[in-house]
C-alpha positions in Angstrom: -114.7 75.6 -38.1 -116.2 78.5 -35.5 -114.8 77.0 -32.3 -116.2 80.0 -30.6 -120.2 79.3 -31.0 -119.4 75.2 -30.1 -117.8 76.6 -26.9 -121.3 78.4 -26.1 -123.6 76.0 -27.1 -121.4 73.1 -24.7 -121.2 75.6 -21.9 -125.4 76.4 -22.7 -125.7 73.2 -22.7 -123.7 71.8 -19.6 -125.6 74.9 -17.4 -129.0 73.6 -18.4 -128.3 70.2 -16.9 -129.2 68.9 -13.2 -126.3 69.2 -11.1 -125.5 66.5 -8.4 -126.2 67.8 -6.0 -129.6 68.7 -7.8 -130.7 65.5 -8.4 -134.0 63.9 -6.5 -134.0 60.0 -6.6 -136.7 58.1 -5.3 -136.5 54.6 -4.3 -139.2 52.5 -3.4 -138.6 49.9 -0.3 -139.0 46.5 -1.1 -139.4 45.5 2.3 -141.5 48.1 4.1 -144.7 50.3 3.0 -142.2 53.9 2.0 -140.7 55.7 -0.4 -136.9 56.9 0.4 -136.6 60.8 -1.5 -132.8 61.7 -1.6 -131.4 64.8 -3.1 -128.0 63.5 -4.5 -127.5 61.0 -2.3 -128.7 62.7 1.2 -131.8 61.6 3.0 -134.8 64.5 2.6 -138.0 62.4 3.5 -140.0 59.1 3.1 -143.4 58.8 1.5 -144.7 56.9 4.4 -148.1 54.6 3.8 -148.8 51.6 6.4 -151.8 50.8 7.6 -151.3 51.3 10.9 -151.3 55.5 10.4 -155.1 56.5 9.5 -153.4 58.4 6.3 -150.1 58.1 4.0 -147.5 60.8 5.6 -144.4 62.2 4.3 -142.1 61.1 7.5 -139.2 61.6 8.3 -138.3 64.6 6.7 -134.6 66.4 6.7 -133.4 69.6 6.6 -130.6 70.5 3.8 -128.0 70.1 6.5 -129.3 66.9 7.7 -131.6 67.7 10.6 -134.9 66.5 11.3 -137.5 68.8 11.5 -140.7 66.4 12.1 -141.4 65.0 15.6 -140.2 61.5 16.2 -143.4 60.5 18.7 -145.2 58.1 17.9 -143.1 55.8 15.3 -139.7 56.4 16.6 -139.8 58.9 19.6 -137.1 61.2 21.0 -136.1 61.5 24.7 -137.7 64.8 26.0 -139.6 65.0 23.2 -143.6 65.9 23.9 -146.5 62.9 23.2 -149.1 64.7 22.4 -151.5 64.3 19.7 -150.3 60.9 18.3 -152.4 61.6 15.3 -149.5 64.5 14.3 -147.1 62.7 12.2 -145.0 64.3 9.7 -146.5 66.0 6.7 -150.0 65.2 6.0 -153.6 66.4 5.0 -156.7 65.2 5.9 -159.6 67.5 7.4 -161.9 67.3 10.4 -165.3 67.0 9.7 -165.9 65.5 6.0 -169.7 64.0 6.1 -169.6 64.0 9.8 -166.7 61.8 10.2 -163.4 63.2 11.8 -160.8 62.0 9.6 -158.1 64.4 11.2 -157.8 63.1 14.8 -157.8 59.7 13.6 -155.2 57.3 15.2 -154.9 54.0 17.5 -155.4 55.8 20.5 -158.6 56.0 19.4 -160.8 53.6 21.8 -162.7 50.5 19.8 -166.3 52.0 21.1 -165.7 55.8 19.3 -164.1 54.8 15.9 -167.2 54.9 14.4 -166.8 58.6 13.8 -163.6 58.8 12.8 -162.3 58.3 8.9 -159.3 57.1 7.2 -157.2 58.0 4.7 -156.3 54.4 2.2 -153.3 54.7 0.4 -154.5 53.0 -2.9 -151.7 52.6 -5.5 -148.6 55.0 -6.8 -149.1 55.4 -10.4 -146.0 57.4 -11.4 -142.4 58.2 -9.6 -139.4 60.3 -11.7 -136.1 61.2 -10.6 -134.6 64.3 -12.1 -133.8 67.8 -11.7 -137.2 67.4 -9.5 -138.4 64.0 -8.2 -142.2 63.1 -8.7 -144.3 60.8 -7.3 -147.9 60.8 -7.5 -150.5 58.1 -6.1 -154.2 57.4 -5.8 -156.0 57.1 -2.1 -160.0 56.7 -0.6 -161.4 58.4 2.3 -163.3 56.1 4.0 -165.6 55.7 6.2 -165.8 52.8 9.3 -168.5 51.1 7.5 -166.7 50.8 4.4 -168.1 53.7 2.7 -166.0 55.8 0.8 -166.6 59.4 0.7 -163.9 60.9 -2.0 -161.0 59.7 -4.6 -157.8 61.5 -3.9 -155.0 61.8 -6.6 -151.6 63.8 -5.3 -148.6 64.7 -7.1 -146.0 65.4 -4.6 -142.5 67.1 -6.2 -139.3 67.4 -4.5 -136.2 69.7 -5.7 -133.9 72.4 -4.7 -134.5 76.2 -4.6 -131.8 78.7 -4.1 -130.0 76.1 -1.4 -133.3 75.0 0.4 -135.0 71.9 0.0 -138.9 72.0 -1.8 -142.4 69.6 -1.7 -144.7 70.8 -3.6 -148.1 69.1 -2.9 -151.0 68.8 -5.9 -154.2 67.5 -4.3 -157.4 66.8 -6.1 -160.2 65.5 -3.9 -163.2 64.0 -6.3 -166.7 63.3 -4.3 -167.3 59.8 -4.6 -171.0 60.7 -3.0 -172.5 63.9 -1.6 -169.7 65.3 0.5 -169.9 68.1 3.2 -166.6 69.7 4.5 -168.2 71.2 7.6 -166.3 74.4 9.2 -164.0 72.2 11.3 -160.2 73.7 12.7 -158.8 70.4 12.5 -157.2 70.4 9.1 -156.1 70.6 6.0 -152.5 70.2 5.6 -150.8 69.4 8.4 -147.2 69.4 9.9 -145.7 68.4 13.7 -142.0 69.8 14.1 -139.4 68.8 16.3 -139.0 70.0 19.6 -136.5 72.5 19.2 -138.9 74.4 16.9 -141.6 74.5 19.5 -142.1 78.2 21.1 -141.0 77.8 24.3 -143.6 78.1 27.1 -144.3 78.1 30.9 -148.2 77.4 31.1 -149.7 73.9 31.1 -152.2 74.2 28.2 -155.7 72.4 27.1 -156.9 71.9 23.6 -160.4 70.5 23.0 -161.2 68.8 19.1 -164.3 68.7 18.1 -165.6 65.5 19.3 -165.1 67.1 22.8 -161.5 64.9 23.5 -158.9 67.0 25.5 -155.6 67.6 25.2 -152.8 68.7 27.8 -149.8 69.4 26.6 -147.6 70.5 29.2 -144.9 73.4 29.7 -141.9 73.5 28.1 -139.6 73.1 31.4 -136.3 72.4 29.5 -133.9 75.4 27.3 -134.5 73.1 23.9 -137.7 74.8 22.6 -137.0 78.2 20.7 -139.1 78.4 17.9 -141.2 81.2 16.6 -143.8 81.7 13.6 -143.9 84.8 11.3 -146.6 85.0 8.8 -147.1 87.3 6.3 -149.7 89.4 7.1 -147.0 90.2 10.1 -147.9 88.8 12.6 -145.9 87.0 14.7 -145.9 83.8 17.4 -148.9 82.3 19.0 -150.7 85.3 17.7 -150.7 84.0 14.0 -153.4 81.3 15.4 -156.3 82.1 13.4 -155.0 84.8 11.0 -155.4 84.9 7.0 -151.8 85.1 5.5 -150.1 84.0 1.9 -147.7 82.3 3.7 -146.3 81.5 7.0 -142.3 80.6 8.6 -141.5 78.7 11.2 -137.9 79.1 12.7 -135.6 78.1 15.3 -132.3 76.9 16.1 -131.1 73.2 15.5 -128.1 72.5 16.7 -125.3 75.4 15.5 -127.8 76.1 12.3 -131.3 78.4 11.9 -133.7 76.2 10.4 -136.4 77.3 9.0 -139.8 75.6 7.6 -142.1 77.5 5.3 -145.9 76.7 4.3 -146.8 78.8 0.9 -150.6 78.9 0.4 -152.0 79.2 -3.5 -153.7 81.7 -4.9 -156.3 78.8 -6.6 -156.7 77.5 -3.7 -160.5 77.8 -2.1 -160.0 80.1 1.1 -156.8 82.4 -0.1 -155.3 83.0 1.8 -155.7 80.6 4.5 -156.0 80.5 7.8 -153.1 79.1 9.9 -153.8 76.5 12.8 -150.3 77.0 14.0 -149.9 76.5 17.9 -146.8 76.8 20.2 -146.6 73.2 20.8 -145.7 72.5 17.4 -148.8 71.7 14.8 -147.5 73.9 11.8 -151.2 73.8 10.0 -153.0 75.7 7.1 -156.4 75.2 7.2 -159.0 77.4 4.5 -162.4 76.0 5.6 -162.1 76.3 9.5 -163.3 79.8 9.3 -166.0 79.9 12.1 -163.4 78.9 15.0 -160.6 81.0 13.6 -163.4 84.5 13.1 -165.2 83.4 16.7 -168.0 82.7 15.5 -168.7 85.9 12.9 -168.3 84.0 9.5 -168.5 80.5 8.9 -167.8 78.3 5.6 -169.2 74.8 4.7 -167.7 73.4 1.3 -169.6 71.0 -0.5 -169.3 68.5 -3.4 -171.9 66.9 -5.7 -171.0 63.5 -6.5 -168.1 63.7 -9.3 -167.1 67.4 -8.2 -163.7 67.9 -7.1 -161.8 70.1 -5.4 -157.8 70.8 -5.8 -156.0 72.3 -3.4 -152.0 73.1 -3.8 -149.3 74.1 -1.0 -145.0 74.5 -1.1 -143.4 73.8 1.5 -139.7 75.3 2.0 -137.3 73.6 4.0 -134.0 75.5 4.9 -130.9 75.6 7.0 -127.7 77.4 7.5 -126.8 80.5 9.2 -129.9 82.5 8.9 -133.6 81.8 8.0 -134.8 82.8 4.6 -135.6 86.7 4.3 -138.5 88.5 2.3 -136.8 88.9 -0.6 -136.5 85.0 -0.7 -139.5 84.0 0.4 -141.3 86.7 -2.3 -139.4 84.4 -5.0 -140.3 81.0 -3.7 -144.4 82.6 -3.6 -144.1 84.4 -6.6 -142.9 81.2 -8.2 -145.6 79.1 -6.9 -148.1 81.3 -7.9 -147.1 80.8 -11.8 -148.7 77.4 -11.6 -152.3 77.7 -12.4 -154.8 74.6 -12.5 
């Protein structure tokens, strides 16, 4: 007997297998409308669906180390913590201005007499979940209007798993037309992500943000030392000044407690739009949005994407979550990109 090749083939063998600290379980709750993700035992996020939220969310979600990097505000809010914007919630994506009707800004603050322009996301049904080496779970949802109307079928695939020590979602979105359907150049969208407040960049100017229904915003200075995030993108740009700008990718940083955490949004290539444009602002909304052209160019281009009935439209994004005693560098991030890219629709 060659006890030689056995050895190989075990050791081959045991090396291709999901370690423990590999493995993505997903539990659904029997008692509340979520889906607990761990990553060999540890908390990463929830697939979050009631219908009290105007969309299903992926909320809270964890850092490697344990943090949380999504805002509490409004489910379970954090003292000092900014309340802005109560439509920011986790992960999410939903646009602005899809057949006239604002799904994005969507929330209860909304008063009785305006939600008659404002859409919803339906969580329909979950039609697969997998633990593994990566964790699956896709489901079905509606965009509907207030009438009842429903504008477009969604089907996602969101998969969780580990990359070089960090923690991954990838998000598969294929958005059918259900009638005629107009994405109108809106900012407000497409996928969508508040932090916490540590990650903010800190600031000392009370500032105003105006949606497109005309509904202002204040969101006040940052008068406390928590805040000390930043943004780097990859066109180089860095801070409030990658508002507006066309990158592959984008990385948001800051310190969280004694670790650098860092949160990274990876465009694809077959996505409409490459590379997007980033509505990413101070206060925290970490957003890539590929159709808002005419507000990001001021006016000098402008892009309205539309569906005939049965036409759909995918649209992919990785999102990197990592923590420990630096943030990711180029060499990193070019794998985690470079890896995306492989998948092709």
């Amino acid at each position: 007997m060659h006890i030689r090749p056995i050895l190989a083939a075990i050791l081959s063998l045991a090396l291709s297998l999901p370690t423990a600290a590999q493995r993505v379980r997903l539990v659904r709750d029997a008692a509340h409308p979520a889906v607990h993700v761990t990553i060999d035992g540890r908390p990463f996020t929830d697939f979050f669906f009631p219908d009290t939220v105007a969309k299903p969310v992926l909320y809270p979600i964890h850092a490697p180390n344990g943090t949380v990097v999504t805002r509490g505000f409004p489910i379970t809010p954090k003292a000092g913590e900014p309340t802005d914007h109560p439509h920011h919630l986790g992960l999410w994506l939903n646009y602005g201005d899809v057949n006239g009707l604002d799904f994005w800004n969507n929330s209860s603050a909304i008063p009785a007499e305006k939600r008659g322009g404002y859409g919803e996301v339906r969580f329909d049904r979950i039609t697969r979940m997998r633990d593994g080496r990566r964790g699956e779970l896709s489901y079905t949802a509606r965009w509907m209007g207030p009438d009842g109307t429903r504008h477009l079928d969604e089907t996602t695939t969101l998969s969780f798993g580990v990359a070089d020590g960090a923690w991954v979602i990838d998000r598969r979105t294929t958005l059918t037309a259900a009638r005629p359907v107009l994405f109108r150049d809106n900012k407000e969208g497409m996928l969508g992500l508040r932090v916490a407040h540590e990650l903010q960049i800190p600031t000392k100017e009370t500032k105003t943000y105006t949606d497109a229904n005309g509904i202002v915003t204040t969101v006040k200075e940052v008068t406390d030392k928590i805040a000390n995030g930043n943004y780097l993108a990859a066109n180089g740009r860095q801070g409030d000044d990658v508002w507006s700008s066309k990158a592959a990718w984008c990385l948001m940083y800051g310190k969280m407690g004694a670790d650098s955490v860092g949160i990274l949004i990876i465009d694809h290539p077959g996505n409409v739009g490459y590379p997007t444009h980033w509505h990413a602002r101070g206060y925290g909304l970490f957003a890539a949005n590929p159709l808002g052209v005419k507000v990001f160019t001021n006016g000098k281009q402008e892009l309205n994407h539309s569906l005939k009935t049965g036409e759909s439209m995918t649209v992919r994004y990785r999102v990197v979550i990592s923590a420990g005693a630096r943030v990711p560098d180029a060499a990193r991030i070019t794998a985690w990109e470079q890896d995306f890219a492989k998948g092709k629709d």
